[in-house]
Structures are given as structure tokens and as C-alpha cells.
C-alpha positions as CSV (number, residue, x, y, z in Angstrom):
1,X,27.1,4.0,11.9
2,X,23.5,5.6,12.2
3,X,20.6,3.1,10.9
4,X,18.9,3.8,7.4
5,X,15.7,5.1,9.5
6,X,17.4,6.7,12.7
7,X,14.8,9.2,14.4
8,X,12.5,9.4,12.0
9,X,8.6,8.8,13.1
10,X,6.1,6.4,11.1
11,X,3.0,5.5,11.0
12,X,2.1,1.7,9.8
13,X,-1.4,1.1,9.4
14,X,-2.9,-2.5,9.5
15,X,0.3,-2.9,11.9
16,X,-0.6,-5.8,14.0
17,X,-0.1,-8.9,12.0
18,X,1.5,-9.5,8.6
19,X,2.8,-8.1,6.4
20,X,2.4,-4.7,8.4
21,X,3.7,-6.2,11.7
22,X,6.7,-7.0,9.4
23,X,7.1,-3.7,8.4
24,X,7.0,-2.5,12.0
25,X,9.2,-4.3,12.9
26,X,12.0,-4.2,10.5
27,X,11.5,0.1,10.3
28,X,11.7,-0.2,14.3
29,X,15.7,-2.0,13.8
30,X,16.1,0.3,11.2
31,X,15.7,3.2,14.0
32,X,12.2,4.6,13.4
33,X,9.8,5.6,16.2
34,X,6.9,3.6,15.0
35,X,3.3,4.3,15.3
36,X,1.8,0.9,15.4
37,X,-2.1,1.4,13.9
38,X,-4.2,-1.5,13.8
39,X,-7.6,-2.0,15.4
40,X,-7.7,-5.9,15.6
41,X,-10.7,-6.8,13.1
42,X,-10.8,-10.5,11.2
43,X,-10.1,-11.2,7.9
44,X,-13.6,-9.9,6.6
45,X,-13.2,-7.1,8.8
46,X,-15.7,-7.7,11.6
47,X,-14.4,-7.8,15.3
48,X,-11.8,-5.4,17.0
49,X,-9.1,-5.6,19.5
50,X,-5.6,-3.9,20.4
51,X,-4.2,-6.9,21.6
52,X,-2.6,-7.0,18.1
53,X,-1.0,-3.6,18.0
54,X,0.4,-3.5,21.4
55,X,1.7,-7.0,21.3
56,X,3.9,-5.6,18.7
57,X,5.0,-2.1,20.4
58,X,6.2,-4.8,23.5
59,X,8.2,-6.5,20.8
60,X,9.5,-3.4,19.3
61,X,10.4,-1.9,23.2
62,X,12.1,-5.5,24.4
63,X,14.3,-4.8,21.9
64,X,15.3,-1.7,22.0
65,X,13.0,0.8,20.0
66,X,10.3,2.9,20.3
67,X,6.8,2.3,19.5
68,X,3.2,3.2,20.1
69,X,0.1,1.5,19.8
70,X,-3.3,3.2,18.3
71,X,-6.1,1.8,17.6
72,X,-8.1,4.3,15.8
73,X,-10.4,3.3,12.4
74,X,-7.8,4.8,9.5
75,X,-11.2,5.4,7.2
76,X,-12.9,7.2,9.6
77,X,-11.9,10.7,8.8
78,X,-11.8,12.1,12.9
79,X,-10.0,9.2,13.8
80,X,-7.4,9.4,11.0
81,X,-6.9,12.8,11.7
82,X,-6.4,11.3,16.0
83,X,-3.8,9.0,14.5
84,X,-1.8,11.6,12.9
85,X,-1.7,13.9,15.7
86,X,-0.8,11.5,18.1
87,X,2.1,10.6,16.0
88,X,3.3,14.4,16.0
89,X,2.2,14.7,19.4
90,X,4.4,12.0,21.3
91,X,7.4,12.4,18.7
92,X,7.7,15.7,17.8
93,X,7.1,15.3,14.6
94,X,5.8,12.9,11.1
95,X,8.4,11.6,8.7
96,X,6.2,8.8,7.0
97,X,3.1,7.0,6.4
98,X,2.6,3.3,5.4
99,X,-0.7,2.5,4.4
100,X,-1.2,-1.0,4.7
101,X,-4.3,-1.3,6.6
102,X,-7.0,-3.8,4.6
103,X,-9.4,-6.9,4.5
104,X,-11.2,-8.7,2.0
105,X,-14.7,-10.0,0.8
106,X,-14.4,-12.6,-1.7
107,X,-17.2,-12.7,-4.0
108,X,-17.5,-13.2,-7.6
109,X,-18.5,-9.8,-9.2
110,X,-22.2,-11.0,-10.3
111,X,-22.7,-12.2,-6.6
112,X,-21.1,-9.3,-4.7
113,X,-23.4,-7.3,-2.7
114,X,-23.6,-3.4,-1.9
115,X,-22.5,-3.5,1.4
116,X,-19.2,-5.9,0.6
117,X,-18.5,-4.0,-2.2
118,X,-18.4,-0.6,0.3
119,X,-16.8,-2.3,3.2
120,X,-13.3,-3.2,1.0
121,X,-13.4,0.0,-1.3
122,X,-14.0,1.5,2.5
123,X,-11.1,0.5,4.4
124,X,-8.6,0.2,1.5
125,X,-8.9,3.3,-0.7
126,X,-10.8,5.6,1.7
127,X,-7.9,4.4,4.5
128,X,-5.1,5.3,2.1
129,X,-7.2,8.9,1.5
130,X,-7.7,9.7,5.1
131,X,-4.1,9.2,6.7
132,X,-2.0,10.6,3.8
133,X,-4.1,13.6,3.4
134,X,-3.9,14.5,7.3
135,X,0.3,13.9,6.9
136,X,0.5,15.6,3.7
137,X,-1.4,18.4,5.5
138,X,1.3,18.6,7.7
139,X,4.1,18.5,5.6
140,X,2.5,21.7,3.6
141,X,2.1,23.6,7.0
142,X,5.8,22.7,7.7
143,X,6.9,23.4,4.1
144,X,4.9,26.8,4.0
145,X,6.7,27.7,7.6
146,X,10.3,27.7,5.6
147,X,10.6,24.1,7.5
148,X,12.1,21.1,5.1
149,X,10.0,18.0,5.2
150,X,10.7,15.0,4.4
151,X,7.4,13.0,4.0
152,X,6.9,9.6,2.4
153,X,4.0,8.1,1.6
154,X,4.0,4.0,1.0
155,X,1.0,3.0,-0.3
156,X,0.1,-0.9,-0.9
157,X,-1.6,-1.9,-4.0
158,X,-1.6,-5.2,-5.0
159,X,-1.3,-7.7,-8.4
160,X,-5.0,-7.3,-8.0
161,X,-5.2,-3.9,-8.5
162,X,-2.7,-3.9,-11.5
163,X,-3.9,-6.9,-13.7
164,X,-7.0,-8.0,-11.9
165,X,-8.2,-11.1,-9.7
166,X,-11.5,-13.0,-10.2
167,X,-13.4,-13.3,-7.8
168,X,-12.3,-9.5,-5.9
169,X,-13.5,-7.1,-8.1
170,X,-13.8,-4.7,-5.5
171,X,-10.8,-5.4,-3.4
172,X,-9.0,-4.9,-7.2
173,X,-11.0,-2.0,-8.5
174,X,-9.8,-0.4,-4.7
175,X,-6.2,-1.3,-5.7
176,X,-5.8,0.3,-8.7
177,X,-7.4,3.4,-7.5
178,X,-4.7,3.6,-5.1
179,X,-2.0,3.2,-8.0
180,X,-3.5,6.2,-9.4
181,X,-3.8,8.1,-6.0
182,X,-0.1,6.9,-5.7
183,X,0.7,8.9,-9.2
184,X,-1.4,12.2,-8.1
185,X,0.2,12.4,-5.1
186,X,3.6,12.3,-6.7
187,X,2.8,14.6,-8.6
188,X,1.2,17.5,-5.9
189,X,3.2,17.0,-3.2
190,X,6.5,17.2,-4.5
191,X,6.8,20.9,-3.7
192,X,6.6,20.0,-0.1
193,X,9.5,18.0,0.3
194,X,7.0,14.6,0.0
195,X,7.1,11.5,-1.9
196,X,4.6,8.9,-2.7
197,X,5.7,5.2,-4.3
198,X,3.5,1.9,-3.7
199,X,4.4,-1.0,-3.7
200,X,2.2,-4.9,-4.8
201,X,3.6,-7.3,-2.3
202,X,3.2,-11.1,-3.1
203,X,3.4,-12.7,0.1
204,X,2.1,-15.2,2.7
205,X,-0.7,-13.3,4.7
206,X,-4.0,-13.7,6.1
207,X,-5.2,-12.8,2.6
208,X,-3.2,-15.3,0.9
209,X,-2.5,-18.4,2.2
210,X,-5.9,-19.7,1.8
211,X,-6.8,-18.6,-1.6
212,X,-3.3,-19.2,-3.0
213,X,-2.4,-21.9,-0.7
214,X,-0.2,-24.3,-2.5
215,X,1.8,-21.1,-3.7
216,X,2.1,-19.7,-0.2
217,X,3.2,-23.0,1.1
218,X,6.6,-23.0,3.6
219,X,8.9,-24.7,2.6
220,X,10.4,-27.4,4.5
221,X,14.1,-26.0,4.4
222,X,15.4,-23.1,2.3
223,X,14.8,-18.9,1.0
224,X,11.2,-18.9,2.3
225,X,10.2,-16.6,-0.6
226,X,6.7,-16.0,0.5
227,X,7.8,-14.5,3.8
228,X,6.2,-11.6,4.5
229,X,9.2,-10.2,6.0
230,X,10.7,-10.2,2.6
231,X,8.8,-7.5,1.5
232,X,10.0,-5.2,4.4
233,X,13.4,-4.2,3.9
234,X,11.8,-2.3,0.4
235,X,9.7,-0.3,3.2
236,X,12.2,1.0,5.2
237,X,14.3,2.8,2.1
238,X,11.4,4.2,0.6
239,X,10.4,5.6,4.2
240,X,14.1,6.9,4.8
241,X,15.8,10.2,3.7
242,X,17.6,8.4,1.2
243,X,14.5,7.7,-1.2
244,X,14.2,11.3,-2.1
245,X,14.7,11.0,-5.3
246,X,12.3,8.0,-5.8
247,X,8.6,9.0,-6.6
248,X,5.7,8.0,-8.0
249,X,6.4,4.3,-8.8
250,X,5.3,1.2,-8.0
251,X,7.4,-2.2,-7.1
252,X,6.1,-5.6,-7.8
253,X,7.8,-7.4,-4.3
254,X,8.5,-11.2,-3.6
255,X,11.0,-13.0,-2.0
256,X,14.5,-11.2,-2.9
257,X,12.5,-9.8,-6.3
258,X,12.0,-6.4,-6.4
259,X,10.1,-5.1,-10.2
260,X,9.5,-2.2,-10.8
261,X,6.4,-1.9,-12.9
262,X,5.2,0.3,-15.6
263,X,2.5,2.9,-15.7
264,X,0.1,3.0,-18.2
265,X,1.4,3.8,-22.0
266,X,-0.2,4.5,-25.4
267,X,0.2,1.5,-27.6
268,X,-0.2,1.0,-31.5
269,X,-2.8,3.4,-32.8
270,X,-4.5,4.5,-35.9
271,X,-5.8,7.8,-36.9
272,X,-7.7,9.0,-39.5
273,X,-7.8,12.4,-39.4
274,X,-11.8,12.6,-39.2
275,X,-14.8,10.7,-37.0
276,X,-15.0,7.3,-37.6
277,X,-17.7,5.3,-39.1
278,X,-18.6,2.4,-36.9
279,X,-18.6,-0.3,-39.5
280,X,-14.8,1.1,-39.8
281,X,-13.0,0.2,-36.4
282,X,-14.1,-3.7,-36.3
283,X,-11.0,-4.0,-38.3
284,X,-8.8,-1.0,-37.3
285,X,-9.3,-2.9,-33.5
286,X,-8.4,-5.9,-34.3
287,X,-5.1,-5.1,-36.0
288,X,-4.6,-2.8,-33.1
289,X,-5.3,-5.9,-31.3
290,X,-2.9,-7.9,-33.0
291,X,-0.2,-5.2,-32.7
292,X,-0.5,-4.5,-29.2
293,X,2.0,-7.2,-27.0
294,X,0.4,-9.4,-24.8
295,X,-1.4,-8.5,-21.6
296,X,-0.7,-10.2,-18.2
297,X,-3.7,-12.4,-17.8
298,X,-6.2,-11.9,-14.5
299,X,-5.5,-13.5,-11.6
300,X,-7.6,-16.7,-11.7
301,X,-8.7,-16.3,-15.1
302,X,-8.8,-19.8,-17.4
């Protein structure tokens, strides 16, 4: 019985550790060639090594798959462009992307300085930019020579991007752009045989465990829900054939809960036909207010 994933070729940015080692390594047992991007930084982003991303190509090849290591920067435009090719160029050919690739700054937003505030916005929405465009590139070339792609992009945004998260208002205002990259991208590259979903992971990770450390906890016997592995399986069918008809969402992922969350939508509304006066919509807002169901609260907020 062929695997969900048999043949096809993937790139997994941020690949090394994690979450995205996770991924690797479950799309790898699924049958994918992997491409296993990650260029070794710390948890703030400073530093590099490929130790990381070969260690997990030698885990991949002990046990039967295939898998390469790069270590190129996936927000440096050349270098994105370097990762793709060498995907095509050792496999044949490009069957997905899963941008996962990220670090954060912690800094409350009246503290936050320029350069933080570039470095996240840098690696997490500029990353997801620079990969998928070069792949989707690829796919179009394929489409327009009467090939049939099938390209997936898996994008990862994050709680933080959907509701908010004291404390990261970068690292949150980068999520939620990639929510709405995921939707544009839906919604262009359809005609090339190419999807786009993302997905918010709630898991144990570098990121995680020591802000959120009682949640992220292991438990001493049991489901460990906060696995990172537990987001993975979720990877591999959105990155097979058999997602096809699955684009443009986003899944809230923890443990053996998969959500599917909702995009924006209009909610109660009054209209008057004319402008406004401003005296006027104090109390039109707040019975829109009262109307309108109750928000998820920011992450940290009191």
C-alpha cells in the first residue's frame, strides 16, 4: 500500500528542531523526499549552524528515506530562490512547501525596539514570502507548459497571529499577515494546480515551554498533548495529493484536536442610509457592541 506522501519532494523550513524536525520526520515515513532547511540560529535568532539540519537528514536516511540538508537564510531572497532549486535540482521536481521557519523577541509593545521589531516580521512573514513565491513560480512555469502541478503551500501562523499575545506584538502582527497571505494565495494560485492552508499549532517548542511553561509541562504518564509531534500528521495530508480540494483555511492544532477556524465575517451592523454625525455612533457602537458575540481574549491579557 503506497504511503500518503510516496515520491513527492518537500521543503520544511526551520527543519532542525521542533516542531519542524517533527514534520520532517513524520512527511519522510510518510514517503516524501525531504528538503531539510534550517540554518541553526538560537531562540532570538542570533548564531548559525547545520549541525541541526543534517542531524535530521541522518535520521531520516537510518531509516529508510531520503533527505537533504540546506542551510540557506529562507528571508534572504537569493538564498530562497538556492533552496528551491536545489530541491528541483536533486529530485526532479517540487511538490510542497512548509514554512515553518521562525524566532522570537519578546518585548512588550511600548518597549520593543526597531531592530526586534524587523528581525521577527523578517524571518517569519518575509520567510513565508520568499520560499512560496520561488515554488509557486514553478508550479506556474509547469502549469503554463501543459504540466499538472500539484503544489502545496503549509504556512504556520500561530494563536498569536489570530487573537493576539501580549507581550509579541510583532511576532503576532507577523502572524496574522501570514493568515492573510495564506487566503491570497488560495485564491491566485489555484489555476496552477496549487493550494495554500496554514495551520496555528499549540505545542511544546523552543518558543513555548518557557513562556507557557506550566501548560507545556510533560506529563508524567499518558496522551502527551503538547507534543510537537502531534501537530504533524495534519502536515503530511495537507502536503499530499489527497488535500486537493482543501484551500485556503486555517487549523487551530493540539494534541489529537484539529479546529478549523473561521475567517473574518461581518457582524451586526447599522446603516443609515447617509454620513453620520459623530455625536451619533457613541450609541450605534455600543449596541453593535452588545450585539456582536464575544471575542477570544489576547493571549496574556487580564
Amino acid at each position: 500500500m503506497a504511503r500518503l506522501c510516496e515520491e513527492r519532494v518537500v521543503i520544511v523550513t526551520g527543519a532542525g528542531r521542533g516542531i519542524g524536525r517533527e514534520h520532517a520526520l513524520a512527511l519522510a515515513a510518510a514517503g516524501a523526499r525531504v528538503v531539510v532547511n534550517d540554518i541553526g540560529t538560537a531562540l532570538n535568532g542570533e548564531g548559525a549552524s547545520q549541525t541541526p539540519a543534517e542531524e535530521v537528514v541522518a535520521e531520516i536516511v537510518a531509516a529508510g528515506g531520503q533527505a537533504i540538508a540546506n542551510a540557506d537564510d529562507i528571508a534572504d531572497w537569493a538564498g530562497s530562490e538556492r533552496l528551491v532549486q536545489q530541491a528541483i535540482a536533486t529530485f526532479g521536481r517540487l511538490d510542497a512547501v512548509v514554512n515553518n521557519a521562525g524566532f522570537v523577541r519578546d518585548r512588550m509593545f511600548v518597549s520593543a525596539s526597531e531592530e526586534e521589531w524587523d528581525a521577527v516580521v523578517r524571518v517569519h512573514m518575509k520567510g513565508h514570502f520568499c520560499v512560496a513565491r520561488h515554488a509557486a513560480a514553478h508550479w506556474r512555469d509547469a502549469a503554463k507548459a501543459g504540466a499538472n502541478p500539484s503544489g502545496r503551500i503549509i504556512n504556520t501562523s500561530s494563536g498569536a497571529g489570530i487573537w493576539g499575545s501580549v507581550g509579541q506584538a510583532a511576532y503576532s502582527a507577523a502572524k496574522a499577515g501570514i493568515a492573510a497571505l495564506t487566503m491570497v494565495q488560495s485564491a491566485e494560485l489555484g489555476r496552477y494546480g496549487a493550494t495554500s492552508n496554514a495551520i496555528a499549532p499549540i505545542a511544546r517548542t523552543r518558543m513555548t515551554e518557557g513562556v507557557f511553561s506550566g501548560m507545556m509541562a510533560r506529563p508524567e504518564d499518558g496522551f502527551d498533548a503538547m507534543h510537537p509531534g502531534n501537530v504533524s500528521p495534519l502536515i503530511v495530508w495537507l502536503a499530499s495529493e489527497a488535500s486537493a480540494h482543501c484551500t485556503g483555511r486555517i487549523f487551530e492544532v493540539t494534541g489529537g484536536r484539529v479546529t478549523l477556524l473561521g475567517g473574518m465575517t461581518r457582524g451586526p451592523e447599522r446603516d443609515i442610509a447617509q454620513r453620520w454625525e459623530p455625536a451619533d455612533l457613541g450609541a450605534a457602537v455600543t449596541e453593535l457592541l452588545a450585539e456582536q458575540p464575544a471575542q477570544v481574549p489576547v493571549y496574556g491579557a487580564k
